[in-house]
N, C-alpha and C positions, 0 to 999 in steps of 0.2 A: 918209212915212206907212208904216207899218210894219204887212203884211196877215196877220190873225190866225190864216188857215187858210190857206194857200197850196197845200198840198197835196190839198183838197178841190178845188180851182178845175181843177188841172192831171191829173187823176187818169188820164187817158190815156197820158199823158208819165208819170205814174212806174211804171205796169203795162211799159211799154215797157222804161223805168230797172232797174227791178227784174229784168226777167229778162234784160238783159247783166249786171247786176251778181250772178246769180247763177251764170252761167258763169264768170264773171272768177274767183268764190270757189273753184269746182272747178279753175280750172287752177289756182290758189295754191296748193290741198290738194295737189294732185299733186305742183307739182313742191316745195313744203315738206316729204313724208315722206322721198324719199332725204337730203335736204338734212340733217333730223336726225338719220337713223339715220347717217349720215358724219362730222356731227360727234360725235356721239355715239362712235363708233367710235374718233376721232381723241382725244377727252377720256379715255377710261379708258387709248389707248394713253401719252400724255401723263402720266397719274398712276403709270401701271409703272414709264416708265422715270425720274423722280421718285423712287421708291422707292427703284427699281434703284442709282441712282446714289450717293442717302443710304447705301443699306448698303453696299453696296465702297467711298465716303469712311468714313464715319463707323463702319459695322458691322465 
């Protein structure tokens, strides 16, 4: 049987749920920005030397 509102029945448990899983979201934030300003960093150095190396082959 499959209960239509579950989350009405347990609403103690997800106030609970809800705010670890609101901290779990801030530490993801945190440690996700250096994560992308790195690769980030790593992607444009990657397209340089890409270029780099097309023009002394080919240029």
């Amino acid at each position: 049987m499959i209960k239509p509102f579950p989350n009405l029945i347990y609403k103690k448990k997800d106030r609970n749920l809800s705010s670890s899983k609101s901290n779990v979201k801030q530490e993801e934030n945190v440690k996700s920005k250096p994560l992308i300003i790195f690769g980030f960093i790593i992607s444009l150095t990657s397209i340089f030397l890409l270029l780099f190396t097309i023009n002394n082959k080919f240029g």
